[in-house]
PLY file of the C-alpha trace (Angstrom):
ply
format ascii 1.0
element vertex 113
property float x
property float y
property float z
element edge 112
property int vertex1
property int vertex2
end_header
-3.67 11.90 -9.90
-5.26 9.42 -11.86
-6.14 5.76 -11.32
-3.80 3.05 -12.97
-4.81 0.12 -14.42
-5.00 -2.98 -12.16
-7.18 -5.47 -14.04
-4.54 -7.78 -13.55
-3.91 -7.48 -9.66
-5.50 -10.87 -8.59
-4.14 -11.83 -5.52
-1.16 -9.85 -2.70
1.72 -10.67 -4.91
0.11 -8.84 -8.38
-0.61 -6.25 -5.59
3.00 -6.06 -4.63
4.66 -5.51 -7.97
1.92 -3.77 -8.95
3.25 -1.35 -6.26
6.93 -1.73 -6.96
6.46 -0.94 -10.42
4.79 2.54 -9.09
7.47 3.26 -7.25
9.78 2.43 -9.67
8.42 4.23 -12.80
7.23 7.49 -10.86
9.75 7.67 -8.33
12.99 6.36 -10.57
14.04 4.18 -7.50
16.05 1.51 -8.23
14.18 -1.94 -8.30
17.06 -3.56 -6.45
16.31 -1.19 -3.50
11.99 -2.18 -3.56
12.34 -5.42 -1.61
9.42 -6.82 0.58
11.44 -5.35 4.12
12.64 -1.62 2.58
11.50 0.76 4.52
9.73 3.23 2.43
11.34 6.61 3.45
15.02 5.48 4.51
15.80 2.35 2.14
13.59 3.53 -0.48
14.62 7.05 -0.58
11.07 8.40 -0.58
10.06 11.58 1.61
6.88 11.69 3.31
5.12 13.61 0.94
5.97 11.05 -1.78
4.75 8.13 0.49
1.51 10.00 1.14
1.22 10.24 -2.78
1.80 6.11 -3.49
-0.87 6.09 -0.74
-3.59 7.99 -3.09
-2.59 6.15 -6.25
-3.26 3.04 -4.32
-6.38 3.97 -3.23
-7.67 5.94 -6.10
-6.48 2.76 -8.82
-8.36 0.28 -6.33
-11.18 2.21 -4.97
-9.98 1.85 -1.18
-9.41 4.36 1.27
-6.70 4.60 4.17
-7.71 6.15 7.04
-5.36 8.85 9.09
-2.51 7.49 10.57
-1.90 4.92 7.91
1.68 5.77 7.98
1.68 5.40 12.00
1.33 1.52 10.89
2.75 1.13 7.77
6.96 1.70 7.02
7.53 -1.11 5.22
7.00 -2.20 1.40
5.36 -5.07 2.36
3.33 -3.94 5.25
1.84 -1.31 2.64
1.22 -4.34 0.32
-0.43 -6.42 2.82
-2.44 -3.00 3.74
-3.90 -2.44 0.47
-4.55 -6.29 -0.27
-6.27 -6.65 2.78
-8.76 -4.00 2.56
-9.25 -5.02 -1.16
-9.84 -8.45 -0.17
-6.87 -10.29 -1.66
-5.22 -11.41 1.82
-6.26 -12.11 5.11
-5.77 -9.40 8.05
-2.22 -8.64 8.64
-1.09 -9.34 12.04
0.72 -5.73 12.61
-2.13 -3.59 12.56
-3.65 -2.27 15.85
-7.13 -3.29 16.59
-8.02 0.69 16.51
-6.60 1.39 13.12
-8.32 -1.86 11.90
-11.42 0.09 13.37
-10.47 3.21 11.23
-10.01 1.01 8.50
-13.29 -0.89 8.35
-14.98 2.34 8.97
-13.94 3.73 5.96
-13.83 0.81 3.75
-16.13 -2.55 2.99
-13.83 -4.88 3.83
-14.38 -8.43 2.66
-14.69 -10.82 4.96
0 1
1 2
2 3
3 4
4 5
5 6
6 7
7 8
8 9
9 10
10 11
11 12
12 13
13 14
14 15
15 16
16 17
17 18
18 19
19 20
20 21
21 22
22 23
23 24
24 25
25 26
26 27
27 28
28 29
29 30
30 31
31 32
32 33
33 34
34 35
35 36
36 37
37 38
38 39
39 40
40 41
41 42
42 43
43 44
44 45
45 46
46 47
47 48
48 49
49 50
50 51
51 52
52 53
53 54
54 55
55 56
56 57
57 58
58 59
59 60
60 61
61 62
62 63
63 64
64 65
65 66
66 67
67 68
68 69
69 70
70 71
71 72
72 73
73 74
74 75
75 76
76 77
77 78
78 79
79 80
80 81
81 82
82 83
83 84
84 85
85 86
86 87
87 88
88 89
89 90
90 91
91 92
92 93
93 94
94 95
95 96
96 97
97 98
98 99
99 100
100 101
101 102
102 103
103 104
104 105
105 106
106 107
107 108
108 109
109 110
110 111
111 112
């Protein structure tokens, strides 16, 4: 898998259609279906193993790293956008995550502050 460009992901919301647009193009789900509260395996259509791969384009493009268990947080579109923004330092810590995945998380990442 290779990274994708994302000189122009600035901020969550370039983050966010950044992500829809990966869906969309590798996936061929429909961008009606890639709203902020689809959940990624039963609104989205995508199985675990393709959820797992948006994961490591994610963090291969941005140079981030989810920890195990990300998808024991994370079933939502926007949850995984708020994620990945967070740990890349475009958007403050999301309120969902458990304190011990945000643990897991710092460990494996430099997290801004």
């Amino acid at each position: 898998m290779a990274a994708r460009s994302v000189e122009d992901v600035k901020n969550w919301m370039n983050m966010f259609r950044w992500i829809v647009k990966l869906i969309r193009d590798d996936y061929g789900i429909d961008e009606k279906l890639l709203v902020r509260t689809a959940n990624l395996e039963t609104d989205c259509g995508l199985s675990i193993e393709q959820v797992e791969e948006v994961l490591d384009i994610i963090a291969e493009s941005f140079v981030i790293s989810f920890p195990g268990g990300t998808l024991d947080e994370v079933v939502k579109l926007e949850e995984l956008c708020m994620l990945a923004s967070w740990i890349k330092g475009y958007y403050k810590r999301p309120e969902f995550l458990s304190e011990a995945f945000v643990g897991r998380c710092a460990a494996v990442n430099t997290i801004p502050g």
